[in-house]
ZAVEX-450120 format. One record per residue: residue in three letters; chain; x, y, z of N, C-alpha, C in turn. Coordinates in nm, 2 decimals, padded with zeros to 4 digits. Layout:
N
<"ALA" "A" <X Y Z> <X Y Z> <X Y Z>>
...
END
This chain:
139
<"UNK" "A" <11.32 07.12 -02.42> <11.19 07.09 -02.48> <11.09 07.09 -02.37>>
<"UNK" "A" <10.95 07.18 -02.40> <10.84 07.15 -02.27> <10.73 07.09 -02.38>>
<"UNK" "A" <10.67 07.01 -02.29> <10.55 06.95 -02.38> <10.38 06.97 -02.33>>
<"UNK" "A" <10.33 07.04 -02.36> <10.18 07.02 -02.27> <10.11 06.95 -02.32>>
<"UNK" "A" <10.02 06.89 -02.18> <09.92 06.86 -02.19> <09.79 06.90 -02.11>>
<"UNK" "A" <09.64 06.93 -02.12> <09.56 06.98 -02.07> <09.49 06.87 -02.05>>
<"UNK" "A" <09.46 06.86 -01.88> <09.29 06.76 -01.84> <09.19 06.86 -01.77>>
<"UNK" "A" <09.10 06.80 -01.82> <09.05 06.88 -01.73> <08.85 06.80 -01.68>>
<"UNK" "A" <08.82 06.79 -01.58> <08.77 06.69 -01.53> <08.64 06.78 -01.45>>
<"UNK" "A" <08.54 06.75 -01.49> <08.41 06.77 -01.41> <08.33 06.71 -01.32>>
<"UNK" "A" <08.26 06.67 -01.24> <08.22 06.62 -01.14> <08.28 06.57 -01.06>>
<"UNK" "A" <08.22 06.42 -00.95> <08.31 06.36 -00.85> <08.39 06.27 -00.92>>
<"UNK" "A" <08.45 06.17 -00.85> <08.55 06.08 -00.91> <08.45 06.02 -00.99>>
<"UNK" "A" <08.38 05.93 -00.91> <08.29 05.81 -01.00> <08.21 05.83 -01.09>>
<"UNK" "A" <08.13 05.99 -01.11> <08.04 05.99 -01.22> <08.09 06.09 -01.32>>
<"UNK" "A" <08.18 06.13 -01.27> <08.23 06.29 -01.34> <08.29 06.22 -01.50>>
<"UNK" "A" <08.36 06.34 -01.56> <08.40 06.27 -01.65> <08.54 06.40 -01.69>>
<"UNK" "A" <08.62 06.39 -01.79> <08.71 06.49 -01.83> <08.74 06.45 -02.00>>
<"UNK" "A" <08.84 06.55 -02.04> <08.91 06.58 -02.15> <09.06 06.60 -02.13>>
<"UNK" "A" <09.09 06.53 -02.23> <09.27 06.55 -02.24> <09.28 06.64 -02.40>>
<"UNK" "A" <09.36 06.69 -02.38> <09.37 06.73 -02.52> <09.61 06.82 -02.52>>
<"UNK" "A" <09.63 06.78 -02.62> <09.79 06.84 -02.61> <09.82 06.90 -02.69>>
<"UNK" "A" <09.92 06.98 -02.68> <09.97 07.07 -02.74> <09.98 07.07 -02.89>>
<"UNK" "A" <10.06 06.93 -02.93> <10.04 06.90 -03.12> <09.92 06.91 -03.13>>
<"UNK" "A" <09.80 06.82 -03.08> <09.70 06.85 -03.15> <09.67 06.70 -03.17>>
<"UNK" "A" <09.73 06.57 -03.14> <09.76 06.48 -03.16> <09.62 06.39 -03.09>>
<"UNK" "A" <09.56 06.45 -02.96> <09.45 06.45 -02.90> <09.43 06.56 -02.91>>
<"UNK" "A" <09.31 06.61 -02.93> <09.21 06.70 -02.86> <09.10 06.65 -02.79>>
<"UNK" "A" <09.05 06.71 -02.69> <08.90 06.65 -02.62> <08.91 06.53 -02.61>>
<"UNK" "A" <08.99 06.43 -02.61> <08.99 06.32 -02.60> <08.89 06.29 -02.45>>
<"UNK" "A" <08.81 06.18 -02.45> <08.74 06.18 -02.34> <08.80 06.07 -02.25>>
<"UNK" "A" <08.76 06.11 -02.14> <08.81 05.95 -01.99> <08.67 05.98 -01.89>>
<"UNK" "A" <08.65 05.89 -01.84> <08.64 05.89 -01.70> <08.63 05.75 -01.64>>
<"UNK" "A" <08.58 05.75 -01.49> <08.60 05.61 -01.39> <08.56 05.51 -01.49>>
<"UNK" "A" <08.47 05.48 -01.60> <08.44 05.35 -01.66> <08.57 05.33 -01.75>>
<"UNK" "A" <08.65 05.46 -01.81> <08.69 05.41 -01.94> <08.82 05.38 -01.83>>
<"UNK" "A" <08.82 05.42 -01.72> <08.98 05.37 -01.68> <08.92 05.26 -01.59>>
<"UNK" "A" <08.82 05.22 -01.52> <08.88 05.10 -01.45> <08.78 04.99 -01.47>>
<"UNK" "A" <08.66 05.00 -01.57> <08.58 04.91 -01.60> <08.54 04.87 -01.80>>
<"UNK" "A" <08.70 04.90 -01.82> <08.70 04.90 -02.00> <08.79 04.82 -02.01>>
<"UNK" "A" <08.80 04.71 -01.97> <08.94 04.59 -02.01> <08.92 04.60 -02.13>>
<"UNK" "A" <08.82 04.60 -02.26> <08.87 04.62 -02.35> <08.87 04.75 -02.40>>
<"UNK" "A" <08.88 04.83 -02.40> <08.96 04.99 -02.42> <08.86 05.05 -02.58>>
<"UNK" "A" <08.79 05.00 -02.54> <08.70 05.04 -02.63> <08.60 05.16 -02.65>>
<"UNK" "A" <08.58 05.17 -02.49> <08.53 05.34 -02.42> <08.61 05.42 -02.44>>
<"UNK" "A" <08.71 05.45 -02.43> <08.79 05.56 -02.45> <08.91 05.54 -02.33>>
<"UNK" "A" <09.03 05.61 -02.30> <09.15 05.62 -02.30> <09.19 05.63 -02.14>>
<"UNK" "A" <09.26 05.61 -02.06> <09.29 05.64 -01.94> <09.43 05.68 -01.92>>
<"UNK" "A" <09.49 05.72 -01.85> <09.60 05.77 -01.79> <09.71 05.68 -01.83>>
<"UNK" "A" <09.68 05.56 -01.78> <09.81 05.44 -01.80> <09.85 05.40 -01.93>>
<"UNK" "A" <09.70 05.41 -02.03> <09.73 05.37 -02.17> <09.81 05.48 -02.23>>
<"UNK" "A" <09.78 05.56 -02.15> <09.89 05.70 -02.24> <10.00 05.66 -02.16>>
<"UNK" "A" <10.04 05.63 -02.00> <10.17 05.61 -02.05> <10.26 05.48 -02.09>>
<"UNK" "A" <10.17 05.37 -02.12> <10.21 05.26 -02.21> <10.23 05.28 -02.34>>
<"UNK" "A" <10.15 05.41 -02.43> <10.22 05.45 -02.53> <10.36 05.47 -02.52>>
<"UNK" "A" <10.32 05.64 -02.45> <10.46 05.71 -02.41> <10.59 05.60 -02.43>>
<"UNK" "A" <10.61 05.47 -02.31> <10.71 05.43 -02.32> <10.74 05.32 -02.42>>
<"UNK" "A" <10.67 05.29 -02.50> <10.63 05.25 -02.62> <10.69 05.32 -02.70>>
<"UNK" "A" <10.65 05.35 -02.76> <10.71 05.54 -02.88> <10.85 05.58 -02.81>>
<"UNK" "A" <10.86 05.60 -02.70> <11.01 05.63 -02.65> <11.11 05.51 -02.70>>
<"UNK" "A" <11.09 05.38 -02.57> <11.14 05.30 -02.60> <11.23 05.27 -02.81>>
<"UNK" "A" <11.09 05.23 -02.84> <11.15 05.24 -03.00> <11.25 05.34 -03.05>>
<"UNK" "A" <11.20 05.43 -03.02> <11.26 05.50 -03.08> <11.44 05.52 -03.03>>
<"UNK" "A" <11.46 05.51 -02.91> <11.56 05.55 -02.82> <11.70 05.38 -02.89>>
<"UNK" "A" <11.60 05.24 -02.90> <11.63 05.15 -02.98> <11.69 05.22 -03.07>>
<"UNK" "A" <11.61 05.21 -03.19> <11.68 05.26 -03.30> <11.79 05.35 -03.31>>
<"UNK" "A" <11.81 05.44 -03.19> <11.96 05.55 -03.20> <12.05 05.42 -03.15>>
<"UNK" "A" <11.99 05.36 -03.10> <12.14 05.24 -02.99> <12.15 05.14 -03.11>>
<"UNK" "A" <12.07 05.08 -03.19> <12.10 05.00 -03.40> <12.24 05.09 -03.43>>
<"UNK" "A" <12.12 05.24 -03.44> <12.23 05.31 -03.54> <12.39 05.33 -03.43>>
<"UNK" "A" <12.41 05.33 -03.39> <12.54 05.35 -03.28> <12.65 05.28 -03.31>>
<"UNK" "A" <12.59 05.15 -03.34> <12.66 05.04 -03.40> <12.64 04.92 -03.50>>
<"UNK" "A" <12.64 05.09 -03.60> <12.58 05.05 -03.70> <12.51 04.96 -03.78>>
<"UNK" "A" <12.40 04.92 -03.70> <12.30 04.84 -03.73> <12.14 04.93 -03.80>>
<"UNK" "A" <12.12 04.91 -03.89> <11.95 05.00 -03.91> <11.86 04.92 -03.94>>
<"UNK" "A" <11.72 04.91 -03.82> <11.63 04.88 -03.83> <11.54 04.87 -03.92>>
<"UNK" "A" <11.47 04.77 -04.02> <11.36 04.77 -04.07> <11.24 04.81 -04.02>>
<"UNK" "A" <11.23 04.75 -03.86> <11.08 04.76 -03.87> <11.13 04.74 -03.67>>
<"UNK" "A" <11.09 04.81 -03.58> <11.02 04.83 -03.44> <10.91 04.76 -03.42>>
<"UNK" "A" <10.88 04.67 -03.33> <10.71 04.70 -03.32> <10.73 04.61 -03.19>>
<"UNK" "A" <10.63 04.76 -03.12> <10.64 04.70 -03.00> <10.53 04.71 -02.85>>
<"UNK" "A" <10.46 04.59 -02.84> <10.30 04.61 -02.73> <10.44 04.62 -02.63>>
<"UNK" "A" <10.34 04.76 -02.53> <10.35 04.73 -02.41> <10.24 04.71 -02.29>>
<"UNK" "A" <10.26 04.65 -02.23> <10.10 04.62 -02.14> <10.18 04.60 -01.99>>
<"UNK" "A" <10.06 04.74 -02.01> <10.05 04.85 -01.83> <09.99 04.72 -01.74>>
<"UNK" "A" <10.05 04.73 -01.66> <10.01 04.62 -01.50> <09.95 04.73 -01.39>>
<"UNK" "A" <09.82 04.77 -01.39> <09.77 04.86 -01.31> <09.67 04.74 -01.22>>
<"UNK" "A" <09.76 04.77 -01.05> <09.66 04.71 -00.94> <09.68 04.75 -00.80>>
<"UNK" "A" <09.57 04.76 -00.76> <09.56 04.86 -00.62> <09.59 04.97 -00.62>>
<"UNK" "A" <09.58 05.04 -00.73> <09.57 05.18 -00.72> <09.75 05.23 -00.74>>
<"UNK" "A" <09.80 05.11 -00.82> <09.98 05.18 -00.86> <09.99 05.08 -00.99>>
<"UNK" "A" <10.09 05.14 -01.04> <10.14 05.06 -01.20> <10.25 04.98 -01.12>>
<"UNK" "A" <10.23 04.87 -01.14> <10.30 04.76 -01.09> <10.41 04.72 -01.19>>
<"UNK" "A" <10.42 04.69 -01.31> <10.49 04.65 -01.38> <10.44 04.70 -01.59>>
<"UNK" "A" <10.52 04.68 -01.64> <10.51 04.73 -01.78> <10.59 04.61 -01.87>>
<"UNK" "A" <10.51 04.52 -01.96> <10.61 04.44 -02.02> <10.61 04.50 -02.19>>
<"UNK" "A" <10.70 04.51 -02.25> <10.78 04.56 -02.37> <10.77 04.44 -02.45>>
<"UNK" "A" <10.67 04.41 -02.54> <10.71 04.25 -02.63> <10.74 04.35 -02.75>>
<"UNK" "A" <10.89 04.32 -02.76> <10.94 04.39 -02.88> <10.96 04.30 -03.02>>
<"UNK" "A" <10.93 04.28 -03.10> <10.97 04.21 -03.26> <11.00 04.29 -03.34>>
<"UNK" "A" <11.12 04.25 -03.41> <11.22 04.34 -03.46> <11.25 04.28 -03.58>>
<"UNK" "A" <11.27 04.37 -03.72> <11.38 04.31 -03.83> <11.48 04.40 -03.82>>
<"UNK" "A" <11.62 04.35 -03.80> <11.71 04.43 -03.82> <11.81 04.32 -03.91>>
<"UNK" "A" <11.81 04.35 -03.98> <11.96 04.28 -04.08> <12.06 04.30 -04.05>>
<"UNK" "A" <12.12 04.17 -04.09> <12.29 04.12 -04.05> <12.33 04.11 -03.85>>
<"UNK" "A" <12.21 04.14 -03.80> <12.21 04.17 -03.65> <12.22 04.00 -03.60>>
<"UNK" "A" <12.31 03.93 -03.46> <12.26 03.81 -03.41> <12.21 03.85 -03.28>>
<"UNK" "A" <12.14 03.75 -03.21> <12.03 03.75 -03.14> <12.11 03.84 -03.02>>
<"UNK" "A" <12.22 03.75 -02.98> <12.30 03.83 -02.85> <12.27 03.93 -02.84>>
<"UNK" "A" <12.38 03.97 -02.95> <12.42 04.16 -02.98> <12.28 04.25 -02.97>>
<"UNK" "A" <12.16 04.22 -03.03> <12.06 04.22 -03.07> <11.96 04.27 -02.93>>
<"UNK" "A" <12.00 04.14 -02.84> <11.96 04.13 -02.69> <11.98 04.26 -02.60>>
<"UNK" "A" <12.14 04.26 -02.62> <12.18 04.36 -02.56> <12.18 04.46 -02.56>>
<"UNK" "A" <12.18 04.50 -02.70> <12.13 04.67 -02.73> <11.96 04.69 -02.70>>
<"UNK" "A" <11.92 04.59 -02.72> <11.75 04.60 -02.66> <11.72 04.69 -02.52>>
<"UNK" "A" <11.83 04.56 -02.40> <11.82 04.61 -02.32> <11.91 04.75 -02.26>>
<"UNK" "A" <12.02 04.75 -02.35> <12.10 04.93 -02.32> <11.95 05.06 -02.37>>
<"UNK" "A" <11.83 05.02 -02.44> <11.80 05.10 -02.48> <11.68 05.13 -02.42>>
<"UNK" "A" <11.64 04.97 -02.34> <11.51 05.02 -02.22> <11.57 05.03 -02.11>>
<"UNK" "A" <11.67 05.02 -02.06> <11.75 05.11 -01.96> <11.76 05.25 -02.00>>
<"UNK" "A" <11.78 05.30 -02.07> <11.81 05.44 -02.09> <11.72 05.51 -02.18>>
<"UNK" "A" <11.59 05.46 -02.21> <11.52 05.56 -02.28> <11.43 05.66 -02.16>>
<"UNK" "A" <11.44 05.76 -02.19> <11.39 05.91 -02.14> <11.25 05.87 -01.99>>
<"UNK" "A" <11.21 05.74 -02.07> <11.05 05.76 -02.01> <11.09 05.65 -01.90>>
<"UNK" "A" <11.14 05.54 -01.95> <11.17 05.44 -01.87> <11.23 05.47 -01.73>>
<"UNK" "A" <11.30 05.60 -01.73> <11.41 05.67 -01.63> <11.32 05.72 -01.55>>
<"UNK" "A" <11.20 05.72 -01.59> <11.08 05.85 -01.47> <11.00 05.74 -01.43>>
<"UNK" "A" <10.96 05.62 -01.44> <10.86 05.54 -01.42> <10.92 05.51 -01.28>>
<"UNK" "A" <10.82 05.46 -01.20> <10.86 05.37 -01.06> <10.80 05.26 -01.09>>
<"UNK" "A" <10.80 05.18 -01.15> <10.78 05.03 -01.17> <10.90 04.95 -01.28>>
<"UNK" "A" <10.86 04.83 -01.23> <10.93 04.74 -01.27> <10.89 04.73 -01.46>>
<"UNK" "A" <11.01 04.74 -01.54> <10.99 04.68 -01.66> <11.04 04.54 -01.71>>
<"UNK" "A" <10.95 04.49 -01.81> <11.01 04.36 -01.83> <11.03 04.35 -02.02>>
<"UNK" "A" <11.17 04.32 -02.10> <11.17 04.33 -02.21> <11.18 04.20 -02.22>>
<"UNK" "A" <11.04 04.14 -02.36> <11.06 04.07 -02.43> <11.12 04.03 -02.57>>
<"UNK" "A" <11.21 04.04 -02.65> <11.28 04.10 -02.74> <11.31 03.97 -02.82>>
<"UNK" "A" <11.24 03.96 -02.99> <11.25 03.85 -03.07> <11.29 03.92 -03.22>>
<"UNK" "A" <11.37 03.86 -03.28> <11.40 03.89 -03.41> <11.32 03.83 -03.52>>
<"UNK" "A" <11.28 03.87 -03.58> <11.18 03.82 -03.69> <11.22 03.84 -03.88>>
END
């Protein structure tokens, strides 16, 4: 599987501005520049680099969960899961995973465990160079 994505960025760092846009169609033109990534604590200007990849391992993560449920044979009602990018001095420092989960007939242990077999081994988590941290509650 190849997946694209297009940026593409006009002026200097600080005033310039760009577009992301990907292959589905999922973004187009989406806009960034220096305010929306480093002076938008609340994310209200538009999108930066890190929030896409706090999705990314977000949407992975879950999902990679749910094949490790089904494995042993457990099936999820419901995933849901913030992750919040730790961006300082110019590196992603850390990523915490607050996962809340229904899964039936599941106890907390077992529950634990396959949490963590599944942010060890999902796709995205394997490419990051930072530290992750999983919060994981049954609800």
């Amino acid at each position: 599987m190849k997946r694209k994505v297009t940026a593409i960025w006009k002026g200097d760092g600080a005033n310039g501005s760009g577009v992301l846009s990907s292959q589905s169609g999922a973004f187009n033109k989406m806009p960034y520049t220096f305010k929306t990534r480093f002076e938008n604590d609340n994310g209200k200007l538009g999108t930066n680099p890190e929030e896409l990849i706090a999705g990314a391992l977000s949407g992975c993560f879950n999902m990679k969960l749910a094949f490790v449920l089904n494995e042993s044979n457990f099936n999820p009602d419901e995933l849901n899961t913030e992750a919040v990018l730790t961006f300082e001095d110019g590196k992603i420092i850390s990523i915490d995973l607050n996962l809340s989960a229904k899964v039936p007939s599941i106890n907390k242990e077992e529950f634990d465990l396959i949490a963590e077999e599944a942010k060890n081994n999902c796709p995205i988590s394997g490419s990051l160079n930072c530290e992750i941290n999983l919060n994981a509650s049954l609800v």
